[in-house]
Every structure is written in structure tokens, then in C-alpha cells.
N, C-alpha and C positions, 0 to 999 in steps of 0.2 A: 184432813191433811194428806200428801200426796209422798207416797214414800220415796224417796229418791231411790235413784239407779244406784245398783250396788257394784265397785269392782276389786276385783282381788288381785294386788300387785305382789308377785312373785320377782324379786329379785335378790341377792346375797351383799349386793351394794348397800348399807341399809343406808348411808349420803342419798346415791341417787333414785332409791325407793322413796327416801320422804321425801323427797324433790318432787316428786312424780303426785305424791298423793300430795302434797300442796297444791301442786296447778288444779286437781281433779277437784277437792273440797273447796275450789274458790270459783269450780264453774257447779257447784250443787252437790256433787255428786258423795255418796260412802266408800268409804276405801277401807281395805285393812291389806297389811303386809304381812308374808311372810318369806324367810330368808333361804328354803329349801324345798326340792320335787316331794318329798315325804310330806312336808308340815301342809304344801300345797293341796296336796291330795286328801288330807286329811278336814283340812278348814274348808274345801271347795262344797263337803255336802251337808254342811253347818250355816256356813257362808250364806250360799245361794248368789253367789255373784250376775250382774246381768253380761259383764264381761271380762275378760281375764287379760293381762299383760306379764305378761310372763317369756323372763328370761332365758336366754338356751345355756349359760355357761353355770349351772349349779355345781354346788357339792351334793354330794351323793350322785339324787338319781337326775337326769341333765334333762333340760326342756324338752327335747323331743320326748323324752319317755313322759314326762307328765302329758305331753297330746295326746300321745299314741293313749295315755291310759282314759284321759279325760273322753277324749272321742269315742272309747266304747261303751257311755253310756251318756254322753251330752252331746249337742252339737250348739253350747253357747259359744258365742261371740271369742276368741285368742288372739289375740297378735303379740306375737314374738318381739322380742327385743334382743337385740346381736351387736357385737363389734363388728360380727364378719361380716363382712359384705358381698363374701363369691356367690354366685351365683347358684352353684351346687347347695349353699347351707339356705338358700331362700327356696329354693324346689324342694328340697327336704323337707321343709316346715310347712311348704302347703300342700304337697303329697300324707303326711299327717295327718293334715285338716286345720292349718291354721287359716285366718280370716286376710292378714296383713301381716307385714313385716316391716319393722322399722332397723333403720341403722343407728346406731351407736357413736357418735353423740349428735343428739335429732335436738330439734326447735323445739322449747316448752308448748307453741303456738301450734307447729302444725300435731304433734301428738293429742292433744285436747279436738282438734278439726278430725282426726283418723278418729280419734273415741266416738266423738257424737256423730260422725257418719255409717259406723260400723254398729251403731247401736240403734239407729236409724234405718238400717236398710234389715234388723234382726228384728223380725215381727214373729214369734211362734204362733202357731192355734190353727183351727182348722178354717177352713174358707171358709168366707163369706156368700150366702147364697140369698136368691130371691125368694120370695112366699111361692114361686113355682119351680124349685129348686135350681136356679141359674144362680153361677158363680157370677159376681160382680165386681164392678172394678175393672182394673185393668189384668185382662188376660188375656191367656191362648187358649183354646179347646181343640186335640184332637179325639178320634176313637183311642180311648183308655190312658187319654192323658189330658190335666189342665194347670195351667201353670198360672200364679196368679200373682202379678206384681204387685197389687196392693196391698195383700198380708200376708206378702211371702209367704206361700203354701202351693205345695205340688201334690196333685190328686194323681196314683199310677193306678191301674187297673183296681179303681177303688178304695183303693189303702192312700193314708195321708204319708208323704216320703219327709223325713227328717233332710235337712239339704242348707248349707251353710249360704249367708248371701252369694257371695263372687261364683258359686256355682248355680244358685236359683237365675240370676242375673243371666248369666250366660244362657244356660237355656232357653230362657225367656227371648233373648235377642237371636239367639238363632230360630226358634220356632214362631218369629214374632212377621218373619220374612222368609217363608219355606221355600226352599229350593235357591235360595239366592248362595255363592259362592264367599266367605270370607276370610282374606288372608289372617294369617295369627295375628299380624302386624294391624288389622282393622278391630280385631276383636280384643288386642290389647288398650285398644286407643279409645272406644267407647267403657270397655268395663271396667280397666285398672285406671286409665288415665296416664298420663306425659312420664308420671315417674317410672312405669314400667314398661318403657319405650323399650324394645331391643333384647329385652330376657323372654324369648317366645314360646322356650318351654315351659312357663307359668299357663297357657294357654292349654298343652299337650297333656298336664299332670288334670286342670281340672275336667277336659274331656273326658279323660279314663276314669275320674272320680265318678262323674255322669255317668257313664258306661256300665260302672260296675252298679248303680239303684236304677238306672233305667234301661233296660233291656229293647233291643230293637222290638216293634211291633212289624206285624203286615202290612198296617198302614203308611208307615215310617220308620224312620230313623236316623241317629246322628252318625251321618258319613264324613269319612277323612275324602278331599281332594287331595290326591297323592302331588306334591309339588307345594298345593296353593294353599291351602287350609279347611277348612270346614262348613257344610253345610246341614240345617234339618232339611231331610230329605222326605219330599210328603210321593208315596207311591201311586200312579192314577192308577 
């Protein structure tokens, strides 16, 4: 038997918490709720959830502080759920480390579509190699780096890197085409897709996310075009 995908809905709505875990147990999936950043934290390493939805307006401790705390020792799968919509509270939540962000009140249809996408592009373990130790699949290989789109796994100078999709993603597509130049507005449009047309510092926060697990090499590195946006930059 095949154990289904687990996920932990964090909201204090408990209406639009079972709302949520209806749609989720009628495409397969285990849900359990709970109504607070404390209970969250607590049930998450009980749980084992494969992905988390979770609210930013708690009582007590508020959604961001559940990333901030869940990120220093997971990098499963989060998207936020918010009324707000400014743009300052969605770069908040993915400076964090969340995966997506939904608005407040979203389609039962496309939230089920964000789930199994974002659970879809979350593959943990370590690559996949050949019997002469080549990485397979679809990837990149530089000197002391390989990025690997098929089981989402980034090898940095040896060590396997923890790296949430939308940032393995990204790297991947800049190092997939080295030295080529890509506005924010191009690397919005391949990696988030139409709905984050136009919020370009969603692009700015996960470069520095990058920055800060993957350190420039000799060989390369991720450079800003001052003006146009970003290129992996391979050094002859």
C-alpha cells in the first residue's frame, strides 16, 4: 500500500481549515489541522508532513515566525496563506523560505494545482549517479558544482545543499545557459509563471537566498547586471 502525502494545515479559521483539508482528502492526500504557531511546531515533528500551508495571521506566534523557526531545521515544502496581498508581506515570506504564496480568498482548484506542483518539483535525497559515478538526468555540471533537475539535488564543493524548489529552479536555469543575460522580468516568467508578473523583487530575495549556500567559485558565479538582471557567469 502506498502511503499518501502528508500535509499540515496551520490555520486559526477552523471553517476555512476544513475547507482546505476537504479539497486535499478528496485528491488522496492526509491532512491534520492545527489552529496556532506553537501547536504547529509542535505537531510538525510528530506529523512529518510532506508539505505545510500555513497561515501568517496566528494567535500567539504569527506565520512568519513558524518559517523562520521551521527553516532552521527543514526545508519542506510551505506556502503561506494571507489576506494581504502587498507585496512587502509576499517578499517577507519568501525571504523566510517559503515555497508560494496564496491570497486570501483563492480558488479550492488552483490551491489543490499549487499543492501537487510544489510537491512535485520537492524531491529530497541525494543524486542520482551512474555505475561511473556521473550524475543523471537532467543537469548542470560545473568545477564544484552540479545542479540536478531531475531529483532536485545540488552538489557544492562536495557536500549535498538543502535548497527549496523555486531556488534549485532558478539556478538551474541560469547555469543551464552561462553567460547569457536575464532580465528579472524573464526569470519571473519561466520560474514563478503570469501570476508573478511585475513583483521582481521575488527574483532579488531568492538570488541572495543562493548567494548566501552558494558562494562565488574561480570558475564562476551568480552576477547582478547592474540595470538588466542576472546572469551565471562561467569565467574563461
Amino acid at each position: 500500500m502506498i502511503d499518501k502525502q502528508r500535509i499540515l494545515i496551520v490555520d486559526d479559521d477552523a471553517n476555512i481549515a476544513e475547507l482546505i483539508s476537504l479539497y486535499l482528502i478528496k485528491e488522496c492526500y492526509e491532512t491534520k489541522i492545527v489552529g496556532d504557531g506553537e501547536s504547529a511546531l509542535k505537531v510538525f515533528s510528530a506529523f512529518k508532513p510532506n508539505l505545510i500551508l500555513l497561515d501568517l495571521m496566528l494567535p500567539g506566534m504569527d506565520g512568519y515566525q513558524v518559517c523562520r523557526e521551521i527553516r532552521t531545521a527543514s526545508q519542506i515544502p510551505i506556502i503561506m496563506l494571507s489576506a494581504k496581498g502587498e507585496i512587502f508581506d509576499k517578499v517577507l515570506g519568501l525571504e523566510l523560505g517559503a515555497d508560494d504564496y496564496m491570497i486570501k480568498p483563492f480558488d479550492s482548484k488552483e490551491l489543490v494545482a499549487r499543492v501537487k506542483a510544489v510537491l512535485r518539483r520537492y524531491q529530497a535525497g541525494p543524486a542520482v549517479t551512474s555505475s561511473q559515478g556521473k550524475p543523471q538526468g537532467k543537469f548542470v555540471e560545473y568545477p564544484n558544482l552540479v545542479v540536478n533537475l531531475t531529483n532536485y539535488s545540488v552538489l557544492y564543493r562536495g557536500h549535498s545543499i538543502d535548497m527549496p524548489p523555486k531556488e534549485l529552479e532558478l539556478l538551474y536555469f541560469l547555469a543551464a545557459s552561462p553567460n547569457q543575460v536575464f532580465t528579472r522580468e524573464q526569470l519571473l516568467d519561466h520560474i514563478w509563471g503570469y501570476e508573478y508578473v511585475g513583483d521582481t523583487r521575488t527574483v532579488d530575495v531568492h538570488i541572495k537566498r543562493l548567494r548566501e549556500k552558494i558562494r562565488d567559485d574561480e570558475n564562476w558565479a551568480l552576477s547582478t547586471v547592474w540595470g538588466i538582471g542576472y546572469k551565471f557567469e562561467v569565467k574563461r
